[in-house]
One Martini backbone bead per residue (centre of mass of N, CA, C, O) as a GRO file, in nm:
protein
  331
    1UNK     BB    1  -0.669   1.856  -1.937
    2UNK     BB    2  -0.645   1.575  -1.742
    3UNK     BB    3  -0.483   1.361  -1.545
    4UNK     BB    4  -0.420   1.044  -1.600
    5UNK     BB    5  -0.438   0.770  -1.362
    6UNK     BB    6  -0.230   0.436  -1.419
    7UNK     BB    7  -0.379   0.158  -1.266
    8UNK     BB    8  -0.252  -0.130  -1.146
    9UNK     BB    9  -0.413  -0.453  -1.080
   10UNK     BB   10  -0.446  -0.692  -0.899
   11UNK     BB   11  -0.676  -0.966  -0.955
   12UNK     BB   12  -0.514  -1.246  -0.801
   13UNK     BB   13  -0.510  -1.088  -0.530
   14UNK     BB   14  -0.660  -1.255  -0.238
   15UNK     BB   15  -0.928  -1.390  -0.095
   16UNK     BB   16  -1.151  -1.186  -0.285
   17UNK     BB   17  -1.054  -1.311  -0.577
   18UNK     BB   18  -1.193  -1.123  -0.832
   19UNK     BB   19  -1.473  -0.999  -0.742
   20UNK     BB   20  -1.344  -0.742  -0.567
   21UNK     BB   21  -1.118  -0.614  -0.727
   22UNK     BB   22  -1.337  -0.569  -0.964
   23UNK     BB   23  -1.517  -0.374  -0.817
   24UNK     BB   24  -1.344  -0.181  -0.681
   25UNK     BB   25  -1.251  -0.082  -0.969
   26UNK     BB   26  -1.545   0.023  -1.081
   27UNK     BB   27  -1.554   0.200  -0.836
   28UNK     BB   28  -1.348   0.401  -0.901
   29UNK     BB   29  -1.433   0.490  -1.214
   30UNK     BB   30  -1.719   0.594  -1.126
   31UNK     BB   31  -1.580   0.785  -0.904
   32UNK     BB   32  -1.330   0.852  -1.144
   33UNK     BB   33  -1.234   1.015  -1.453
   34UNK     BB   34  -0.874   0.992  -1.393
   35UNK     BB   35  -0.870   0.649  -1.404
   36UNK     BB   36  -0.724   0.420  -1.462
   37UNK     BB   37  -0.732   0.008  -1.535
   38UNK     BB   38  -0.516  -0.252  -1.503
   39UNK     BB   39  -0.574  -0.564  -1.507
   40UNK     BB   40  -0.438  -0.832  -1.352
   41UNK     BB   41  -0.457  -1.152  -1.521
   42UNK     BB   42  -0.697  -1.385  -1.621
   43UNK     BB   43  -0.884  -1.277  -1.875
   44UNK     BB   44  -1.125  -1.481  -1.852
   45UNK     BB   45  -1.209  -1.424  -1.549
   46UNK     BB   46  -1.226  -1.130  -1.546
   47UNK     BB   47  -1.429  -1.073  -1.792
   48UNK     BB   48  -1.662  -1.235  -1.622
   49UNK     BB   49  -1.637  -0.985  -1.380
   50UNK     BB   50  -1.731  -0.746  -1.600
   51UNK     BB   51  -1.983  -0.827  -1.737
   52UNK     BB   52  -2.156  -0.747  -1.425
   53UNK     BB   53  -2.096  -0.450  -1.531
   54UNK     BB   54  -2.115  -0.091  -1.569
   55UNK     BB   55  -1.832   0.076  -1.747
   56UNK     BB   56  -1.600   0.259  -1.886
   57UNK     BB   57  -1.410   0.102  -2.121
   58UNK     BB   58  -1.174   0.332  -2.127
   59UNK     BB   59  -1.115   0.240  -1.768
   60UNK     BB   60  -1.061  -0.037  -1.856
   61UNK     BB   61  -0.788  -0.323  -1.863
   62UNK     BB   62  -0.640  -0.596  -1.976
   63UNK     BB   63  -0.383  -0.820  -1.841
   64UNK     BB   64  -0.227  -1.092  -1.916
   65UNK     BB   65  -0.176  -1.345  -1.637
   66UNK     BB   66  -0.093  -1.689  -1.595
   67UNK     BB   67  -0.019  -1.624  -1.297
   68UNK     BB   68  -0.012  -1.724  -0.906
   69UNK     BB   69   0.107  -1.612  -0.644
   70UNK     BB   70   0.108  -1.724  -0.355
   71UNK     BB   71   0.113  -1.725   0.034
   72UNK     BB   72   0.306  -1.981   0.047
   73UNK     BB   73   0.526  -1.872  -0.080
   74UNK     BB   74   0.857  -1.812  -0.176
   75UNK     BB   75   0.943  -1.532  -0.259
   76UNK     BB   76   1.213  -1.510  -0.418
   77UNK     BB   77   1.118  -1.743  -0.626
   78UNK     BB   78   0.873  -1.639  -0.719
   79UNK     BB   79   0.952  -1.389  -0.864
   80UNK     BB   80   1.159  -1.598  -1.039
   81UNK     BB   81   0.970  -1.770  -1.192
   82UNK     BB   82   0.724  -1.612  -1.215
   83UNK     BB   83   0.668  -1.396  -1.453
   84UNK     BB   84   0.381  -1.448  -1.511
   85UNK     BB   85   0.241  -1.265  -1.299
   86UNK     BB   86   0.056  -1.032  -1.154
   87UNK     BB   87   0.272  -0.910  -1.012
   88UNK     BB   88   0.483  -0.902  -1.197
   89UNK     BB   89   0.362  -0.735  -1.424
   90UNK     BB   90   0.287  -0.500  -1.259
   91UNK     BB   91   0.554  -0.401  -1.187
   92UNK     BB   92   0.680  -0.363  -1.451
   93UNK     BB   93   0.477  -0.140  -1.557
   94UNK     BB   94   0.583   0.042  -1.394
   95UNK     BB   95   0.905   0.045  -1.445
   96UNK     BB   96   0.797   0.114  -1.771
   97UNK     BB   97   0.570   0.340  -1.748
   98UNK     BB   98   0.279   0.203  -1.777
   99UNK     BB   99   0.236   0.289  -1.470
  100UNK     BB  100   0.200   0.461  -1.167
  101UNK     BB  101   0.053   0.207  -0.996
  102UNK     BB  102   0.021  -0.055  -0.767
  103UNK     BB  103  -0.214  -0.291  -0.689
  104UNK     BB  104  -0.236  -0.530  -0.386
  105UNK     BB  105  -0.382  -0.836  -0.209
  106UNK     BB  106  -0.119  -1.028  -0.176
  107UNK     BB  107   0.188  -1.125  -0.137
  108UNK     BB  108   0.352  -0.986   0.062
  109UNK     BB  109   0.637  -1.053   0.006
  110UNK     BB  110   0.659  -1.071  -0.270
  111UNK     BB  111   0.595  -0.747  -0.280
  112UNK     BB  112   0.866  -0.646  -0.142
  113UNK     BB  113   1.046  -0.791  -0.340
  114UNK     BB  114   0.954  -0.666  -0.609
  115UNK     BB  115   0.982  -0.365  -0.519
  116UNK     BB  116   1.291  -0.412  -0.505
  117UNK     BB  117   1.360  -0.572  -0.780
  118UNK     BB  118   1.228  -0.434  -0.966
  119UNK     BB  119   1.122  -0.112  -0.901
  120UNK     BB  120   1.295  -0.005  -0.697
  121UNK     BB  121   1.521   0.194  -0.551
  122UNK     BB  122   1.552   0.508  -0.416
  123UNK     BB  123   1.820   0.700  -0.419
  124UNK     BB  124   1.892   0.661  -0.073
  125UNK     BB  125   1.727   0.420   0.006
  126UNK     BB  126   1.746   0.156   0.224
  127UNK     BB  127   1.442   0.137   0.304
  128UNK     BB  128   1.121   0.013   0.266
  129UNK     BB  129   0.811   0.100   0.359
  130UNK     BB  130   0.565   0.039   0.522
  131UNK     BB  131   0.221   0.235   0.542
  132UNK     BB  132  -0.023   0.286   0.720
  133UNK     BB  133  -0.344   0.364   0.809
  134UNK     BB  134  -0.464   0.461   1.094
  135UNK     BB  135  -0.690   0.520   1.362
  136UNK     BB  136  -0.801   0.787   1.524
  137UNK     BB  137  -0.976   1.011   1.724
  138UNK     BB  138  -0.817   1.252   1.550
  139UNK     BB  139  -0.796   1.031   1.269
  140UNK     BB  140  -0.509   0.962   1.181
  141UNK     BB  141  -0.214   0.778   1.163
  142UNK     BB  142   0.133   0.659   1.029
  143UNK     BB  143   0.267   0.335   1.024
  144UNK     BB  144   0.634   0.322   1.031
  145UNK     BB  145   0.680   0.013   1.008
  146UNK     BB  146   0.495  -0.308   0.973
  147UNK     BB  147   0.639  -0.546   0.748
  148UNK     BB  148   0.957  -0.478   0.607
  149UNK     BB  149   1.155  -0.451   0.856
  150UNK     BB  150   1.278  -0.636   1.117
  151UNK     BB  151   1.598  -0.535   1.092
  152UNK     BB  152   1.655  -0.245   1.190
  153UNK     BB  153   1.782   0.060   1.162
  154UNK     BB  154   1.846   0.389   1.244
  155UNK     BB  155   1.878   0.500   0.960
  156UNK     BB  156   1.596   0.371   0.886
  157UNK     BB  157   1.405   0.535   1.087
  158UNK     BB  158   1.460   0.804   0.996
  159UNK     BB  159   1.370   0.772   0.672
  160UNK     BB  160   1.072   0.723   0.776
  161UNK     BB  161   1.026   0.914   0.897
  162UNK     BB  162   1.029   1.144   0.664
  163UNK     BB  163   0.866   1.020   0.471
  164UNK     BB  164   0.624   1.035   0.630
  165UNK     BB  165   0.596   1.352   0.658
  166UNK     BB  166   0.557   1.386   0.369
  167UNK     BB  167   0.305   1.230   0.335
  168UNK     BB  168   0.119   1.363   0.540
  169UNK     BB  169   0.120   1.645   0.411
  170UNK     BB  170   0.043   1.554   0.107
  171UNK     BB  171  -0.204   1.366   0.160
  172UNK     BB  172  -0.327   1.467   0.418
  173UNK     BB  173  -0.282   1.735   0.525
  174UNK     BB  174  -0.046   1.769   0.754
  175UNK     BB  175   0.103   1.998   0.911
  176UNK     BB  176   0.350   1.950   1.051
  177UNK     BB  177   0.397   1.638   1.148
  178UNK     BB  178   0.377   1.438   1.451
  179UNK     BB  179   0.652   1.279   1.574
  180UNK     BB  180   0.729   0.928   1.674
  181UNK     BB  181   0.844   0.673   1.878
  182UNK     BB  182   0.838   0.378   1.998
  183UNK     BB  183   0.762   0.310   2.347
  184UNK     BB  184   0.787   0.227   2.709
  185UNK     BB  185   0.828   0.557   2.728
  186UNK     BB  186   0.901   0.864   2.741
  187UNK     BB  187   1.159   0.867   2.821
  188UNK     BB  188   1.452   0.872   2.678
  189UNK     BB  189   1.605   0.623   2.807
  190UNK     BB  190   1.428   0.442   2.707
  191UNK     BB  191   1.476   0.118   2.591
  192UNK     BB  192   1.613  -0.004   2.376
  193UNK     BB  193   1.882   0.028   2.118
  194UNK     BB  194   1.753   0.128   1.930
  195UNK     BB  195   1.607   0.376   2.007
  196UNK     BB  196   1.835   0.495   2.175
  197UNK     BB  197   1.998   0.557   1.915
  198UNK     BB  198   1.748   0.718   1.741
  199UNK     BB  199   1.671   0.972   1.934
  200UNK     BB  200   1.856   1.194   1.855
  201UNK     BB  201   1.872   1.163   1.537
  202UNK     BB  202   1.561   1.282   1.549
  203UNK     BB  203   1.630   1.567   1.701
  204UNK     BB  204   1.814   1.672   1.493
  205UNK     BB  205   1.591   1.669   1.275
  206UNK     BB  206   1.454   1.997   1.119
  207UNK     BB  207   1.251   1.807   0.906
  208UNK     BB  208   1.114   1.760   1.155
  209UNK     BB  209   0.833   1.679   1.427
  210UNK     BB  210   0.975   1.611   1.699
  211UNK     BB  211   0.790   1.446   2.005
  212UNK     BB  212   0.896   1.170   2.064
  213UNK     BB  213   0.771   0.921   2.268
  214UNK     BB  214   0.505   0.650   2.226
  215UNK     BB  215   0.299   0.496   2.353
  216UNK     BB  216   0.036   0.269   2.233
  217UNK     BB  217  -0.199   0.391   2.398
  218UNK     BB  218  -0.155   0.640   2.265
  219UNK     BB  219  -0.256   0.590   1.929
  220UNK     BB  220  -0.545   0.633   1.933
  221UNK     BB  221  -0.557   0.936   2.046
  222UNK     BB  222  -0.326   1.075   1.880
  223UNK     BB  223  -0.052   1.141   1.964
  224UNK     BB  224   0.069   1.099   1.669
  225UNK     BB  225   0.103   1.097   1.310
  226UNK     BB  226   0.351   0.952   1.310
  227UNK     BB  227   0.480   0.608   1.355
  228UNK     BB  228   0.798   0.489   1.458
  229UNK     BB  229   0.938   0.185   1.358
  230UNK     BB  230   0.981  -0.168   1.356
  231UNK     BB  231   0.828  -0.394   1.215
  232UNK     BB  232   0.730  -0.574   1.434
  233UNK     BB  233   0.612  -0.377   1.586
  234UNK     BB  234   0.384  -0.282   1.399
  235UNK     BB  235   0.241  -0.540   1.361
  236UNK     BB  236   0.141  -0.552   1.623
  237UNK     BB  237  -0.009  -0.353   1.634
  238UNK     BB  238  -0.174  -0.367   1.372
  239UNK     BB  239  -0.315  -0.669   1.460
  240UNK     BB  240  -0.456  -0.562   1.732
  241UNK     BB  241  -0.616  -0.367   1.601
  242UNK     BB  242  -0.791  -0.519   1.436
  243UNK     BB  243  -0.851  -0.705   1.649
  244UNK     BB  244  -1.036  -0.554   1.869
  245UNK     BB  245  -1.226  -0.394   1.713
  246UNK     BB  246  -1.385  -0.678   1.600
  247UNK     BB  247  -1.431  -0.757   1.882
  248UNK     BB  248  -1.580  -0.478   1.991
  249UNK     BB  249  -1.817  -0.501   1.789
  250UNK     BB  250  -1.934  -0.817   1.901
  251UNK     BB  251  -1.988  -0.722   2.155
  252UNK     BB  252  -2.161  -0.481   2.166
  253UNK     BB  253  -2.372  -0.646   2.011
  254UNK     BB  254  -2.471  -0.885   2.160
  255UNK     BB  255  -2.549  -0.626   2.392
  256UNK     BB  256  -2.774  -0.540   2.236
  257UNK     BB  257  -2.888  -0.862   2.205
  258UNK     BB  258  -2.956  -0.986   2.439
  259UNK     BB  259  -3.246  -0.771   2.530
  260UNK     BB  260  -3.478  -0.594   2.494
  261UNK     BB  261  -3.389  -0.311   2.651
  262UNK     BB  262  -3.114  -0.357   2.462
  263UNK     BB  263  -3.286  -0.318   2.161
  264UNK     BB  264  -3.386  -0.014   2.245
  265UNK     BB  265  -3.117   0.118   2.283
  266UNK     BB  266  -2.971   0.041   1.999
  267UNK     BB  267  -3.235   0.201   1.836
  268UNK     BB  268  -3.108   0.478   1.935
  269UNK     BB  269  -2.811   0.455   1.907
  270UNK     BB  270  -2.738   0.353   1.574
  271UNK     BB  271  -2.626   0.614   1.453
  272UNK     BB  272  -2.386   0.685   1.632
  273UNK     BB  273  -2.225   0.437   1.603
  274UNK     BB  274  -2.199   0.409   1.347
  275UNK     BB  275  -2.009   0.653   1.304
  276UNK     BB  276  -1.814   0.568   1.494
  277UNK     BB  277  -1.727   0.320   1.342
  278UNK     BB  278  -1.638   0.411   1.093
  279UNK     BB  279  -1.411   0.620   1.175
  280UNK     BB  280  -1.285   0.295   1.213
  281UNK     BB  281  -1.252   0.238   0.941
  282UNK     BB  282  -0.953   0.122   0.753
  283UNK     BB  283  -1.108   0.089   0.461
  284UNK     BB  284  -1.105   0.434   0.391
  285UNK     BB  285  -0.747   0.415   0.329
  286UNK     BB  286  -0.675   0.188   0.214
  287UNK     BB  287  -0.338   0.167   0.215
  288UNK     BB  288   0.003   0.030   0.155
  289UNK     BB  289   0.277   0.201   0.106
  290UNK     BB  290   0.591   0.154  -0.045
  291UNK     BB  291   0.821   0.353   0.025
  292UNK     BB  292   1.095   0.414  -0.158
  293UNK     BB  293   1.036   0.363  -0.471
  294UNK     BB  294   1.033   0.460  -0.836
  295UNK     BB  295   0.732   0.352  -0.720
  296UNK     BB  296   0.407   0.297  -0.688
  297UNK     BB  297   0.323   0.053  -0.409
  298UNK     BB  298   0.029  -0.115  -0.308
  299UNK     BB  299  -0.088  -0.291   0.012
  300UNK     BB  300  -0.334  -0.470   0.041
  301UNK     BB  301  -0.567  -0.664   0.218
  302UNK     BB  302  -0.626  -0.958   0.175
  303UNK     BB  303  -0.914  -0.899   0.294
  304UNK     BB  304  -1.039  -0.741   0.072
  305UNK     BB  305  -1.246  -0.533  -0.040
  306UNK     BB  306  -1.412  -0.301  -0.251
  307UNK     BB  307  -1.343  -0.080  -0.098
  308UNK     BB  308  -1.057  -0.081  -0.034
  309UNK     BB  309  -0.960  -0.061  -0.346
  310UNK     BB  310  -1.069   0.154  -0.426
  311UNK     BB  311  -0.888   0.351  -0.227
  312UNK     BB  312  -0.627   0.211  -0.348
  313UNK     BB  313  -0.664   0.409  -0.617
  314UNK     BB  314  -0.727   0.699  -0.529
  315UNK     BB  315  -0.478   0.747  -0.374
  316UNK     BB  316  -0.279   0.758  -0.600
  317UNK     BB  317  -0.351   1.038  -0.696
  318UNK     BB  318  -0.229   1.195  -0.467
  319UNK     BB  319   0.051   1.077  -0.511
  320UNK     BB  320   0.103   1.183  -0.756
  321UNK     BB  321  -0.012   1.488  -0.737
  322UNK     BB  322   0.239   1.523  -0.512
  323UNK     BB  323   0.528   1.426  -0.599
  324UNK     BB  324   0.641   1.182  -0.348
  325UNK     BB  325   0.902   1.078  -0.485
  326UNK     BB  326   1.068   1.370  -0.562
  327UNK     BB  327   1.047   1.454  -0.234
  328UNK     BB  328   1.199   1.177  -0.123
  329UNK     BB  329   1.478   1.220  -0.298
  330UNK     BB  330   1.580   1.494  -0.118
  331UNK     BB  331   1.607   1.359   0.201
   0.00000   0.00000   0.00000
């Protein structure tokens, strides 16, 4: 018998709250049977957007949660003030081992705070990272941290690295994945004073495969899997990242619906182009989970649709069972 896989879900956060994120839900139970998903919201409103789909009613249920932390609010206020939040119930579910991992695409803030004052903190793991896959030419590299952390230590990217390292082996399958440092230049003296003291440690560290610094241009072409920064660069590099794809898309349309002949060669072009594009679409891995914590809490884009939503419940599932916890407990 199979092992089901019970995803809390907020259904109240997000920018297409509650319609994508219902949406979804019910496409990864349809995608999978291994998983169940407990929808964390206002009863009445999410019960509205279940009707409009056929889907196994034992793979999905509702947890009603009457209040709705905003993206304006002050996370550390909203996590004490509002219990009833689908938020805070949805960690709390994960807390008391009612669900094995939580998705939102709510309030970053109110998420890294719940994360760290519910869920709780793996011993021995000094701060949680954010941890996007990101595309790159030749598959994707996991990004940490984007969020979290806007004053890390050395210390605190060095457990960044080795967490990275542990992700990437066990859930994407990149065996020995190659560790780099974000810098201005390859030269090991180069960089900040961050950097400069981080990289002799990452040097040092046995069980992961450091190659040295990666400058941001060479991170599309995959120059390493794991990208170990401090909150701050990993943000700009990935709103950057976000910011580009989408220009880039739609210079490129504009460019081929200019003229009749440009929209010949459009035409021609459109099948290798797709999947070119698709290759790059970043909402086909899911989210960002906030590693070393308790338990698995992971963050999707505001603005996530129901693909992103379905993703970021199915890699739940290689995370349980890759036992990706109790793997970076060793550390």
């Amino acid at each position: 018998m199979q092992e089901v896989i019970r995803v809390a879900v907020d259904a109240m956060g997000g920018d297409n709250a509650p319609g994508e994120i219902v949406k979804g839900a019910i496409e990864a139970v349809n995608t999978r049977s291994d998983i169940q998903v407990v929808l964390v919201g206002q009863q009445e409103v999410i019960a509205e957007e279940l009707a409009k789909y056929t889907y196994a009613k034992d793979q999905i249920e509702i947890r009603n949660a009457t209040e709705v932390i905003e993206t304006a609010e002050h996370p550390v206020n909203a996590i004490r003030k509002k219990k009833d939040s689908s938020i805070v119930v949805g960690m709390n579910m994960v807390k008391q081992k009612e669900a094995d991992a939580f998705v939102s695409a709510g309030s970053s803030g109110a998420i890294l705070v719940g994360g760290q004052v519910i869920v709780g903190r793996i011993r021995g793991i000094e701060r949680p990272p954010l941890a996007p896959l990101i595309p790159t030419e030749t598959g994707v590299s996991l990004l940490i941290d984007c969020g979290a952390n806007v004053d890390a230590r050395s210390s605190h990217l060095v457990q960044f690295a080795k967490m990275g390292s542990i992700y990437m082996e066990n859930v994407v399958g990149i065996k020995n994945p190659r560790v780099a440092i974000v810098n201005i230049g390859a030269e090991e003296e180069k960089g900040n004073a961050l950097v400069k003291e981080t990289y002799p440690l990452l040097k040092e560290c046995k069980d992961i495969n450091f190659v040295g610094s990666i400058e941001a241009r060479e991170i599309p072409h995959g120059g390493a899997d794991v990208i170990v920064c401090e909150a701050f660069v990993g943000n700009v590099i990935l709103k950057l990242y976000e910011g580009l794809s989408s220009t880039l898309i739609s210079v490129v349309k504009q460019g081929m619906l200019s003229s009749l002949k440009s929209k010949i060669g459009a035409a021609l072009a459109l099948p290798a182009l797709k999947k070119t594009l698709k290759s790059f679409d970043a909402s086909q891995y899911g989210g960002a989970p906030l590693l070393g914590l308790n338990g698995l809490v992971v963050k999707t884009h505001g603005s996530s649709k129901a693909k992103e939503v379905k993703n970021s419940i199915i890699q739940c599932v290689t995370f349980k069972e890759q036992d990706i916890n109790n793997k970076i407990k060793k550390i």
